[in-house]
MIDOSE-1310 file (N, C-alpha, C; in nm, 2 decimals, decimal comma, always signed):
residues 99
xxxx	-2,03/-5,09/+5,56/-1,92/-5,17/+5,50/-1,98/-5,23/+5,37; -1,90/-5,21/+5,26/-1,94/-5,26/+5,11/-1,85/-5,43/+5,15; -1,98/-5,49/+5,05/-1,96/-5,65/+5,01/-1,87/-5,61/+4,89; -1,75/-5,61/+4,82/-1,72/-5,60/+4,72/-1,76/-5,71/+4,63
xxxx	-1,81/-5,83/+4,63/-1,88/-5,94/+4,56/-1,99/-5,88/+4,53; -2,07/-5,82/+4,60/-2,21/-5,75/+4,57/-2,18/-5,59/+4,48; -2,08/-5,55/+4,48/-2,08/-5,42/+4,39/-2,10/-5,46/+4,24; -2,13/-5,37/+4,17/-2,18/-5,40/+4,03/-2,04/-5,43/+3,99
xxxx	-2,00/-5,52/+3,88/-1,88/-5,53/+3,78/-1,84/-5,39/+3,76; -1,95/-5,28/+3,69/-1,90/-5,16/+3,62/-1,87/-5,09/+3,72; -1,90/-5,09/+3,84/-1,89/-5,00/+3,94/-1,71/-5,05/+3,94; -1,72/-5,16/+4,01/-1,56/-5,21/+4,05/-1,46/-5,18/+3,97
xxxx	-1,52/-5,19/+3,80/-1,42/-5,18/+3,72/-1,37/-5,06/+3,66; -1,45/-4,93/+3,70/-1,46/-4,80/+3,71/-1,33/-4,75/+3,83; -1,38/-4,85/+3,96/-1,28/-4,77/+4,04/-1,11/-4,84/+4,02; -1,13/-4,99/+3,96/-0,94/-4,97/+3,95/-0,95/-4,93/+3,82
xxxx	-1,01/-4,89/+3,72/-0,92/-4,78/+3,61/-0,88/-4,70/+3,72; -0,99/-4,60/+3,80/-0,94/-4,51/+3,84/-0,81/-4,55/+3,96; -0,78/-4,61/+4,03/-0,68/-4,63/+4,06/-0,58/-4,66/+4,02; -0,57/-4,73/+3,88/-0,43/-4,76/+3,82/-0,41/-4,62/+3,77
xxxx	-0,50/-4,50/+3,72/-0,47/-4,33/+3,63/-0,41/-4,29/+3,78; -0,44/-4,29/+3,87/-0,41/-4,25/+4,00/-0,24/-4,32/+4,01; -0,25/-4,44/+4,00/-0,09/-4,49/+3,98/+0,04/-4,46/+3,92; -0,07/-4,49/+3,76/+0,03/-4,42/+3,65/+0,11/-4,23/+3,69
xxxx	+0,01/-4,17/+3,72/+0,01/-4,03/+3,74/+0,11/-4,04/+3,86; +0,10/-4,08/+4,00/+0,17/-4,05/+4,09/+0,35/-4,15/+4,04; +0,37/-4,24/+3,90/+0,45/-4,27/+3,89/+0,51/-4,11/+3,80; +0,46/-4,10/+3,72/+0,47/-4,01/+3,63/+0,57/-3,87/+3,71
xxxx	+0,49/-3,90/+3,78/+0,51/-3,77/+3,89/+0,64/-3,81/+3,91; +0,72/-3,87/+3,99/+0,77/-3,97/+4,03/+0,95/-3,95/+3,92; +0,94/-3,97/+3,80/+1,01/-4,00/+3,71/+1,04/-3,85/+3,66; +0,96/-3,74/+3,68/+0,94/-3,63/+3,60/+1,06/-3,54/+3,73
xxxx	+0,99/-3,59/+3,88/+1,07/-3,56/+3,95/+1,24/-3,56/+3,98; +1,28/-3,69/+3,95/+1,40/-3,74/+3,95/+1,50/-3,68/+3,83; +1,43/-3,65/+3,72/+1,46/-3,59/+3,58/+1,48/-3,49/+3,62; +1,42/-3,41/+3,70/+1,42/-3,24/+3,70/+1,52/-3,23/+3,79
xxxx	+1,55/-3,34/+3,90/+1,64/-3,31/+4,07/+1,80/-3,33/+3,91; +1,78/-3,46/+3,84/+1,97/-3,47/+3,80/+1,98/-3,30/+3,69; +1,87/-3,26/+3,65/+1,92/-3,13/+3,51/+1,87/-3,05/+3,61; +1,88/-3,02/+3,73/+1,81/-2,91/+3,75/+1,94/-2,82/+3,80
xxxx	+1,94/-2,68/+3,84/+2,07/-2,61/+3,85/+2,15/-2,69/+3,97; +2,11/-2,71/+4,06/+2,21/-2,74/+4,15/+2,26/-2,88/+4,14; +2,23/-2,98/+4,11/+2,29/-3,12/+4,05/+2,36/-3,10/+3,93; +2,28/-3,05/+3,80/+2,37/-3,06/+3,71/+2,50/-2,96/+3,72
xxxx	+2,51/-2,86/+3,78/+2,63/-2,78/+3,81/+2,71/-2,90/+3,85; +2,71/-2,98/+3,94/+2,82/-3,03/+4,03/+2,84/-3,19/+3,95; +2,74/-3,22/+3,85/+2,72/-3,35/+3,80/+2,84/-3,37/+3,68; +2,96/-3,40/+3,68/+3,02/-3,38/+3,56/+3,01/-3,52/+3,45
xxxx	+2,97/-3,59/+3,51/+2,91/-3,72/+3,43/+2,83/-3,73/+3,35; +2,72/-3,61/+3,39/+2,63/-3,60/+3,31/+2,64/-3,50/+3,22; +2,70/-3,37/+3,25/+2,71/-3,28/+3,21/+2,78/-3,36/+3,05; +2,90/-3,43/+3,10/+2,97/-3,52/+3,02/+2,91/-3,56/+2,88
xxxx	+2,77/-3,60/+2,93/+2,72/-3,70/+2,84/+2,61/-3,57/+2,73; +2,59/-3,44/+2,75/+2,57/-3,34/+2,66/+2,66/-3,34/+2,53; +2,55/-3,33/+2,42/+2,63/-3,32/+2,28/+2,66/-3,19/+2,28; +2,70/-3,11/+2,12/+2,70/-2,96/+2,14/+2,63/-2,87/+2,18
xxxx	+2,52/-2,90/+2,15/+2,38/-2,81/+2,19/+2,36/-2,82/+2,32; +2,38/-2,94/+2,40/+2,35/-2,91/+2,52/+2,24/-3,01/+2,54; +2,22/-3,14/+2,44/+2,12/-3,25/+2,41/+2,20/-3,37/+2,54; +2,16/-3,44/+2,61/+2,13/-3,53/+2,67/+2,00/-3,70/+2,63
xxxx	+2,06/-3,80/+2,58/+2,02/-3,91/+2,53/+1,88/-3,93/+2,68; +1,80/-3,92/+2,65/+1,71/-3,98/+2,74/+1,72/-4,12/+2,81; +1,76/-4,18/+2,67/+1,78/-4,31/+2,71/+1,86/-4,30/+2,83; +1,98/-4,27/+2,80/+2,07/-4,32/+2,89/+2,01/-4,27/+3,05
xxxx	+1,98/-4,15/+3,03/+1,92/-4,15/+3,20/+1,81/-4,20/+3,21; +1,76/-4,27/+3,13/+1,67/-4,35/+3,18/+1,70/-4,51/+3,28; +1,82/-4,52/+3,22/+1,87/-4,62/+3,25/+1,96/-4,60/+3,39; +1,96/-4,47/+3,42/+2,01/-4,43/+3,59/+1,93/-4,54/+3,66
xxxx	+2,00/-4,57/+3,80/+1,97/-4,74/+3,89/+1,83/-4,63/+3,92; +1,83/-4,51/+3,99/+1,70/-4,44/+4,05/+1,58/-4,47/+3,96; +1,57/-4,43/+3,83/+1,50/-4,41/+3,67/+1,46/-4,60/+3,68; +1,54/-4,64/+3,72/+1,51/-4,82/+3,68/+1,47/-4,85/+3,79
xxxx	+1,44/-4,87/+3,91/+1,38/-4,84/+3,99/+1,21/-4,81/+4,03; +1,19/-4,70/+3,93/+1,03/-4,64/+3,93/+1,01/-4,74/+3,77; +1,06/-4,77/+3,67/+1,01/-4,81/+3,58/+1,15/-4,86/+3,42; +1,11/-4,93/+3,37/+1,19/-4,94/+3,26/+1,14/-4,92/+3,16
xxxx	+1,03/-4,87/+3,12/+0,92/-4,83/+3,02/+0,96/-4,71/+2,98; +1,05/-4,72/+2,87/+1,10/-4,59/+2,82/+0,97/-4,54/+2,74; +0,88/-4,54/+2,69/+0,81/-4,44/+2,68/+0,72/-4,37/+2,78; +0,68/-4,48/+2,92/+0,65/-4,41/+3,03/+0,77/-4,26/+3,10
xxxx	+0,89/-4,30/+3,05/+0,95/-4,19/+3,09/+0,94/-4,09/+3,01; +0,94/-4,09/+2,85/+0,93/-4,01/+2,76/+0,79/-3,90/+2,78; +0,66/-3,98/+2,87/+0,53/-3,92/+2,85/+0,57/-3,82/+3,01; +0,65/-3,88/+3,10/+0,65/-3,81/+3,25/+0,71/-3,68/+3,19
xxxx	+0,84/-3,72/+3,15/+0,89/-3,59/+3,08/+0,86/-3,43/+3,02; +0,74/-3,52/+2,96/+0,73/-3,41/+2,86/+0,64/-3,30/+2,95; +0,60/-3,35/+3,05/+0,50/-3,22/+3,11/+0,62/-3,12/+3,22; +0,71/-3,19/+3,22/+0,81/-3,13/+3,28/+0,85/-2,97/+3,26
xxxx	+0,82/-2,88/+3,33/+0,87/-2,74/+3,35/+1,03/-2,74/+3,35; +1,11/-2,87/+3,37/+1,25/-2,79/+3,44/+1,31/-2,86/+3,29; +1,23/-2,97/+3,25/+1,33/-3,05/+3,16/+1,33/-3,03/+3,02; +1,34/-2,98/+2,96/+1,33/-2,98/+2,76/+1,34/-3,09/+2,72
xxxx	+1,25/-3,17/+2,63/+1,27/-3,29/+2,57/+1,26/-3,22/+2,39; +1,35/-3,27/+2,35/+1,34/-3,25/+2,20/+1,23/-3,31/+2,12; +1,22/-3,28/+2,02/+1,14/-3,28/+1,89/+1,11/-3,45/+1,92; +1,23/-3,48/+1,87/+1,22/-3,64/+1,82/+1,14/-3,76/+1,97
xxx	+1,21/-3,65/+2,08/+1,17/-3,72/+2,21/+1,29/-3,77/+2,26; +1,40/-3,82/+2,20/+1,51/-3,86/+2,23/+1,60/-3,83/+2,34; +1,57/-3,70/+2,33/+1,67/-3,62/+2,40/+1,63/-3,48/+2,47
């Protein structure tokens, strides 16, 4: 059994970085997920609210689904949602990020 009073500072402070990247990431995860379940084929087919909220192209405001109660929930850090996003396979985020 570790004294954690007796661990080195750097040691300690090593392992909650690594647990808050461990955090961040499983939130990321998290937000990337939820994004993909509302645009993904079988939600957005049946979703006419959202579909709704498509410009001509077929653009969707980030913002606003960011602001879904689920989306606000895991976080309100609209750039944490902009960064989960972007690794996203299902989701396209545009140029600007916006959308």
């Amino acid at each position: 059994k570790t004294n954690i009073e007796s661990m080195p500072s750097k040691k300690l402070h090593r392992q909650n970085m690594a647990v808050d990247r461990q955090k961040a990431e499983q939130l990321r995860f998290a937000i990337r997920s939820q994004f993909e379940f509302y645009f993904g084929d079988v939600n957005y087919a049946k979703d006419n609210f959202l579909r709704s909220q498509a410009d001509d192209d077929g653009w969707t405001s980030l913002r606003l689904v960011a602001k879904f109660n689920r989306v606000r929930e895991l976080t309100d850090d609209f750039d944490m949602v902009q960064r989960a996003i972007e690794a996203s396979t299902v989701v396209e985020v545009s140029e600007c990020g916006e959308y």
